[in-house]
N, C-alpha and C positions, 0 to 999 in steps of 0.2 A: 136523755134517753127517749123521753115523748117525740122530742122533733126528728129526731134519728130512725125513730119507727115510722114516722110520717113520711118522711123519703122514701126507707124499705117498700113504703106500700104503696106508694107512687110510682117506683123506678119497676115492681113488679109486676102493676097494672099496664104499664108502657110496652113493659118485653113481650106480656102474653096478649095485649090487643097489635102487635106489629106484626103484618103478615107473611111482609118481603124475606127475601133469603139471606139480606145482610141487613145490619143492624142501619139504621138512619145517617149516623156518620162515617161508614164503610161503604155504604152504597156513593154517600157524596165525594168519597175517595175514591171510589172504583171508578164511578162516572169524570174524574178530574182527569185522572191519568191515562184513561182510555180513549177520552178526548184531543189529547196533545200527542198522539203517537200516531203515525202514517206507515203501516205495513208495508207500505210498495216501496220502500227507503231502504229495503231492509233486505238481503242475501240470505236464504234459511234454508239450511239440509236439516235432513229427522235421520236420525239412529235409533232403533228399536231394540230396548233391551230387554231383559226378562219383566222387569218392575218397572220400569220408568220409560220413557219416551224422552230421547236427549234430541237438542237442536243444537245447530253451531251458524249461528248470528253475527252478522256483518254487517253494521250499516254501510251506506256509499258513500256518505262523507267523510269516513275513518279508517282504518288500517289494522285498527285493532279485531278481533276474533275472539268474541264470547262463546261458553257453552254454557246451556241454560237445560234446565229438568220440567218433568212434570211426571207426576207418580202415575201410574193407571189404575191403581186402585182406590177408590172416594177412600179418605180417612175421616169419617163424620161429617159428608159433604163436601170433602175438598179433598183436592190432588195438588195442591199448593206444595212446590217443588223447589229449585234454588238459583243460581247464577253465581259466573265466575265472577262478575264485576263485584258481588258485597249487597246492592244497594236493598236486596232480601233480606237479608242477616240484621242488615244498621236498621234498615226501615221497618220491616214487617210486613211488605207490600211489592206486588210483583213489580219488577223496573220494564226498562223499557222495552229492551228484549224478549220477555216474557210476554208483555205486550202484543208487541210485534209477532207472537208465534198464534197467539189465541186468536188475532185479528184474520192473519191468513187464512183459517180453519184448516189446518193440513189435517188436525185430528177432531172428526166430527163430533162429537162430545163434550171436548175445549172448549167451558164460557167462561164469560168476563165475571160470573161466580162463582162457578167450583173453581177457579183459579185464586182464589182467595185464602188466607189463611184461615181455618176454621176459628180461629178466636174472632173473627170481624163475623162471624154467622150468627144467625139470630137465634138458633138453637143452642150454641154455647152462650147466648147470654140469657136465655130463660133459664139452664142450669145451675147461674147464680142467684135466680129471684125462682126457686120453685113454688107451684103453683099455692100449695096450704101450706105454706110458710109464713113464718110470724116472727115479731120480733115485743119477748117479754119484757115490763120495766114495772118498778115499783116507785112509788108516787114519794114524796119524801117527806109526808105525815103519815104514808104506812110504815117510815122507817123510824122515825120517830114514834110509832107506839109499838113497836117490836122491840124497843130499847130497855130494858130495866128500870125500877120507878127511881133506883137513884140516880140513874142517868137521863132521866128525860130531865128538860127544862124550857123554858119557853125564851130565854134570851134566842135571838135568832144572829148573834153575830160569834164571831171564832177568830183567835188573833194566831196569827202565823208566827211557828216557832224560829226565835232569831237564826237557827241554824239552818234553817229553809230557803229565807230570804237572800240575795244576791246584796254582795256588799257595795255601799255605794262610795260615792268620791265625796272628799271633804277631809274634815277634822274630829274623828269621833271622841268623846269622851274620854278622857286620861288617855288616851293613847294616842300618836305620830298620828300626822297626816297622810290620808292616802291618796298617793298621784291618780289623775284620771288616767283614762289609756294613753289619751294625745299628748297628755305630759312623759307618758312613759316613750310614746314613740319618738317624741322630741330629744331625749336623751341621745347622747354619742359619747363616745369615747374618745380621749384622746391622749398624746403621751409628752410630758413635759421634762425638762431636766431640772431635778432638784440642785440644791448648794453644792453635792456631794458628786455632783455629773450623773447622777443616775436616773433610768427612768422611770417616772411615776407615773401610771394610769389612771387618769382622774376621768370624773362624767362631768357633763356642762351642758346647760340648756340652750339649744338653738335659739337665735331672736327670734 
């Protein structure tokens, strides 16, 4: 718990001295993918709906025909919208298309971070490290003298109850041997005729 709170208060110092709009590893993604996309590649009509701003995306090396979104109203900083192609849903990150529309500036407003999913924003991860936030622990000689006087002791060791422990491979005491796993997956089946013509299902071990 001590080291757990030292992270806490590390990872909370990070978010609220970070000034940018997206968190350290969102910006190196924004700037990755924004990099590898060429606008001028790219065929884009706007439809203007009541909520959204729709495109319909064509690159010229393809045949295929995307339609691709963007909200017009910030949702906590972002208008992070979608695509026919999927690769928003699987990814969590605008694709190429999306790319290709913010790059053009058809819509003067359109950046390379409000286009972002608000969870990559730097404001949604100070929400998880609030600022007079703490994390309590107790030390485990304060649990130790909150114990009872018949239960405190100073033995410092504790033996794990057999029923806890995972069983191992070998020969335990008075009882059969237990196969390991590879002895179990070695096993197969197979069908043999007894004296009587009939057939018996016996197990055998692979060499």
């Amino acid at each position: 718990m001590k080291l757990e709170k030292t992270r806490y208060e590390e990872h909370r110092t990070t978010a609220w001295e970070w000034n940018e709009v997206l968190t350290p590893y969102a910006k190196k993604k924004c700037e990755e993918s924004f990099r590898n996309v060429n606008h001028c590649l790219y065929n884009i009509s706007i439809v203007e709906h009541a909520e959204r701003f729709v495109f319909q995306v064509k690159k010229h090396t393809t045949e295929t025909l995307r339609t691709c979104y963007f909200m017009k109203e910030e949702v906590k900083g972002s208008v992070f919208g979608g695509c026919t192609c999927s690769f928003p849903k699987t990814h969590g990150l605008p694709c190429h298309h999306m790319i290709a529309v913010v790059k053009s500036s058809r819509i003067t407003d359109l950046t390379m971070y409000n286009c972002m999913p608000y969870w990559w924003m730097t404001e949604c991860w100070r929400e998880q490290y609030p600022l007079n936030s703490g994390i309590e622990y107790l030390e485990m000689e304060t649990l130790r003298n909150t114990l009872p006087e018949d239960q405190q002791t100073e033995n410092p060791f504790r033996y794990c109850p057999p029923f806890a422990a995972p069983k191992k491979c070998g020969r335990p005491k008075g009882m059969a041997r237990i196969p390991s796993p590879i002895e179990k997956s070695a096993r197969k089946k197979r069908k043999v005729m007894d004296k009587n013509g009939l057939e018996t299902v016996v197990e055998s071990m692979t060499p």
